[in-house]
GUBA-389110 format. One record per residue (C-alpha): chain; residue number from 1; x, y negated, z. Coordinates in steps of 0.5 Angstrom, whole numbers, plus 2048, in hexadecimal, padded with zeros to 3 digits. Each point is the difference from the previous one (the first is absolute). Last residue first. Layout:
! residues N
LOGU   cadena   num     X     Y     Z
LOGU        A   NUM     X     Y     Z
...
***
This chain:
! residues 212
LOGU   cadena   num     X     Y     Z
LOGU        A   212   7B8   88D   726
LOGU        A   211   7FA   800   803
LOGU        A   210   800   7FA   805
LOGU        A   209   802   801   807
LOGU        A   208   7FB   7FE   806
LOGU        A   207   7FF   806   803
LOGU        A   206   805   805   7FE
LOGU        A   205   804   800   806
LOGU        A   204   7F9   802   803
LOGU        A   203   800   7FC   807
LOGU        A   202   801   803   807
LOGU        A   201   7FC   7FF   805
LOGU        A   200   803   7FC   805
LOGU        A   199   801   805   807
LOGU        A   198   7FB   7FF   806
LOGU        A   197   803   7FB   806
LOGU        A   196   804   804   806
LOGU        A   195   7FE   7FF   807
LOGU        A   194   806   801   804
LOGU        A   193   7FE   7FB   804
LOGU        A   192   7F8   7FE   800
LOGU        A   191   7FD   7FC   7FB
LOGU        A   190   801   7F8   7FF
LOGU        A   189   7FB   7FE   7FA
LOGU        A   188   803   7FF   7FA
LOGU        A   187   7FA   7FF   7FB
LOGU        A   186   803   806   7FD
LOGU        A   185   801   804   806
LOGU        A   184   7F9   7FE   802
LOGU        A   183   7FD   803   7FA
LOGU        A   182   803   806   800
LOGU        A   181   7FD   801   806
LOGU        A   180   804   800   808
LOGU        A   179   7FE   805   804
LOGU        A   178   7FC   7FE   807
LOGU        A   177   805   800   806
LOGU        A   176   801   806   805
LOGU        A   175   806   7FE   804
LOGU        A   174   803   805   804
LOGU        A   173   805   802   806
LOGU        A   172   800   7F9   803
LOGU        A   171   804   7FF   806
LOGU        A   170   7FC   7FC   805
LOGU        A   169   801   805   805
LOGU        A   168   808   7FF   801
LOGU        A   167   803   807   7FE
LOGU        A   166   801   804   808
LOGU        A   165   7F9   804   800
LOGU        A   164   800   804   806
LOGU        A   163   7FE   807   800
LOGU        A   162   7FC   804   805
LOGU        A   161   7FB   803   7FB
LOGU        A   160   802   800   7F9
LOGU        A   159   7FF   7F9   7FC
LOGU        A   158   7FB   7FD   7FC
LOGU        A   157   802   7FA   7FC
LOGU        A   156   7FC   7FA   801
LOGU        A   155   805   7FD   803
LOGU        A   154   805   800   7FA
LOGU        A   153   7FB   7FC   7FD
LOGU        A   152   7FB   802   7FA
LOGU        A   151   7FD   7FA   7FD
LOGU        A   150   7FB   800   7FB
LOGU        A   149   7FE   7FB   7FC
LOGU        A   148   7FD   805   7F9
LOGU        A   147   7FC   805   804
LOGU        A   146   803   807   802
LOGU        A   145   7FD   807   7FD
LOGU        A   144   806   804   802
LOGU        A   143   806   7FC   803
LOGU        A   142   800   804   804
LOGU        A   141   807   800   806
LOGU        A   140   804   807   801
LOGU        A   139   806   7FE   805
LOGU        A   138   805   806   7FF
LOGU        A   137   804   806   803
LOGU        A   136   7FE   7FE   807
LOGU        A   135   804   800   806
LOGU        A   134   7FE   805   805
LOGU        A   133   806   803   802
LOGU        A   132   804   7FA   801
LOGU        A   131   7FA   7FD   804
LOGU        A   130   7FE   7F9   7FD
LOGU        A   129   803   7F9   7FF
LOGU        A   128   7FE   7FD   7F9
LOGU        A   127   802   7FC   7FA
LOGU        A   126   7FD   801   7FA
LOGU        A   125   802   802   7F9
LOGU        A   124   7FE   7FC   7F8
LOGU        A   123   7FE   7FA   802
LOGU        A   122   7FC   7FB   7FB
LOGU        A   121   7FC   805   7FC
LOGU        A   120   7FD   7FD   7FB
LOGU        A   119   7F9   803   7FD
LOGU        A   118   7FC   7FD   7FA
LOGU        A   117   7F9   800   7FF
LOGU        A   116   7FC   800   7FA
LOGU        A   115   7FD   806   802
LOGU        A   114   800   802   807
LOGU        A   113   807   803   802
LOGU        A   112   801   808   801
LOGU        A   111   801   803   807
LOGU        A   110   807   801   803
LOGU        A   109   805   7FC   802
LOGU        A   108   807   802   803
LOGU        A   107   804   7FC   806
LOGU        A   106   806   803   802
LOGU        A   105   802   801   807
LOGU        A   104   806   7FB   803
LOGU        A   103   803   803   806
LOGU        A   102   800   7FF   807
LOGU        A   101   801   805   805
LOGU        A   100   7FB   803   806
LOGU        A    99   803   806   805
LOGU        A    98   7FA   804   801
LOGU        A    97   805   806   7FE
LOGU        A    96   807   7FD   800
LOGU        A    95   805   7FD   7FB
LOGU        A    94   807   800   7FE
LOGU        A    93   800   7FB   7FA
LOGU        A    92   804   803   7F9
LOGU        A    91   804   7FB   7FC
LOGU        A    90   801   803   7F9
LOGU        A    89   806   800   7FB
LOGU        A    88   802   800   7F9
LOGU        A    87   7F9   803   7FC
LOGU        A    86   801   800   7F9
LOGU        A    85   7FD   7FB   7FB
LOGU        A    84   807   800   7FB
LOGU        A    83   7FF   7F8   800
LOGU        A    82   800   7FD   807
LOGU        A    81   802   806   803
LOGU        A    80   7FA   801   806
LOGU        A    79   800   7FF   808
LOGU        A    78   7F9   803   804
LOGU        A    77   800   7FC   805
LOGU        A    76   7FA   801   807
LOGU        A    75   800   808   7FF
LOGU        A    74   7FC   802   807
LOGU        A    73   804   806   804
LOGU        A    72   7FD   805   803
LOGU        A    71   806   804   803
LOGU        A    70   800   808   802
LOGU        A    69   807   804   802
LOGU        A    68   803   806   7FD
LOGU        A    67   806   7FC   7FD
LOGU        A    66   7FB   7FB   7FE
LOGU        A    65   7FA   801   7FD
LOGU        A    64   7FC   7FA   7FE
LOGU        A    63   7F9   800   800
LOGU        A    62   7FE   7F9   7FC
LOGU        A    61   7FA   7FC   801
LOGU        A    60   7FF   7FD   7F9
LOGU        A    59   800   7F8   7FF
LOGU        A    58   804   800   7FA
LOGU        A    57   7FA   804   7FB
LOGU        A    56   7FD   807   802
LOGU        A    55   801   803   7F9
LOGU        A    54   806   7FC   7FD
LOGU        A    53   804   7FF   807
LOGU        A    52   7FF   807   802
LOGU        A    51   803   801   7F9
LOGU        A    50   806   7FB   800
LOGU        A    49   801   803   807
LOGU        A    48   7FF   808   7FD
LOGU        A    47   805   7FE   7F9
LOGU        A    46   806   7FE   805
LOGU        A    45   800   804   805
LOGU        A    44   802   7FB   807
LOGU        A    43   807   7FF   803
LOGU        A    42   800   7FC   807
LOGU        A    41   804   7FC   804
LOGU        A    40   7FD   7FF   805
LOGU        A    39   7FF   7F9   805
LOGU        A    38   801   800   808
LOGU        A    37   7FA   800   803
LOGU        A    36   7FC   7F9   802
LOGU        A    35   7FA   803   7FE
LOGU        A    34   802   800   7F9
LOGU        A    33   805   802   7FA
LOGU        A    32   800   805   7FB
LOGU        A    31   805   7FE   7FB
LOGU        A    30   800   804   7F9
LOGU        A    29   805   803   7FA
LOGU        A    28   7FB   803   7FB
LOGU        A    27   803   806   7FD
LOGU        A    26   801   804   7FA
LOGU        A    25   807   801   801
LOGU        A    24   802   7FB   7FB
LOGU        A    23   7FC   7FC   805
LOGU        A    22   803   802   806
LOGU        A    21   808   7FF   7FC
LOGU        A    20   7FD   7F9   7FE
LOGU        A    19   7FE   7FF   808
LOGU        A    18   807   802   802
LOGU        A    17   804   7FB   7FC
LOGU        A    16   7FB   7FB   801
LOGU        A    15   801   800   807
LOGU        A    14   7FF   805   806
LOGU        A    13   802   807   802
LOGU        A    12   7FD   805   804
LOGU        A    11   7F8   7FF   7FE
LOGU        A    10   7FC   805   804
LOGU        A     9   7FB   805   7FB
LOGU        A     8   7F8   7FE   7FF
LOGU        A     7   7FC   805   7FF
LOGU        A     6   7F8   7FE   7FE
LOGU        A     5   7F9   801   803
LOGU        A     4   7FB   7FC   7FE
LOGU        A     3   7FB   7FC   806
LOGU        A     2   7F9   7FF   7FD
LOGU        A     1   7FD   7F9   7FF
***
């Protein structure tokens, strides 16, 4: 993943009033901290990090530009209003190159499922160790013509040369299992989680009336 460059501005006061005003001033009040240095306070453009963070996901490397100086920072929390969406806070990691980190990458399938399958995906990201300026952006797994019974397994990911998989090997990614019939719902068959029986036809509300 590529570094993206982004200004960040020192933070002189702190608490909730001050971090109110840094967002009435289209900021996102932030924390670089790391390497045993002393925390920094930051304020970062508001509509570029959440872009940043829409097109390069939260495990972008960022470029800061701090009072002329230059930081890679790895975003490790990204804090929301619970009800309003808008960014409150950010956690920001000082890394270095050929540093490795630990991040949560997240797992994407591809492919299309035999007939008469049904795909569950049980997990959704993976855990890794990988160098900062490596980590990918996602895990892509195929699913592409998998047989009915097959198990994927977080140790059957592939993953980037160097990069250790922290997530426990025996995780499992995906199940393909055979697609229930109309015929074993109605027999109550048990079926897959999430699963969900065809709807009853409808009778015509004039069926069995008499004429009037």
């Amino acid at each position: 993943m590529s570094e993206v460059r982004l200004a960040a501005e020192p933070r002189t006061q702190f608490g909730k009033g001050a971090a109110r005003r840094t967002r009435r001033d289209g900021k996102i009040p932030a924390v670089l901290y790391g390497h045993g240095s002393d925390p920094k306070h930051l304020a970062l453009p508001a509509i570029e990090f959440a872009r940043v963070v829409r097109e390069n996901g939260q495990n972008a490397i960022l470029r800061l530009d701090i009072d002329n100086k230059s930081e890679l920072a790895l975003t490790k929390t990204v804090t929301t209003h619970p009800i309003k969406n808008y960014i409150e806070h950010v956690d920001l990691l000082l890394v270095q190159r050929g540093e490795k980190v630990t991040v949560d990458v997240p797992v994407v399938l591809t492919g299309e499922a035999q007939p008469g399958t049904l795909i569950t995906q049980d997990a959704t990201v993976l855990s890794v160790e990988v160098e900062a300026l490596h980590i990918p952006e996602q895990f892509e797994v195929s699913v592409q013509d998998v047989e009915a019974g097959t198990q994927i397994l977080a140790s059957d990911v592939t993953l980037p040369p160097g990069s250790e998989l922290l997530t426990d090997p025996e995780t499992l990614i995906v199940a393909v299992n055979q697609a229930p019939t109309a015929e074993d719902m109605e027999a109550g068959v048990d079926v897959p989680e999430g699963t969900e029986p065809p709807a009853p036809a409808v009778e015509d509300e004039a069926e069995g009336q008499s004429e009037s």
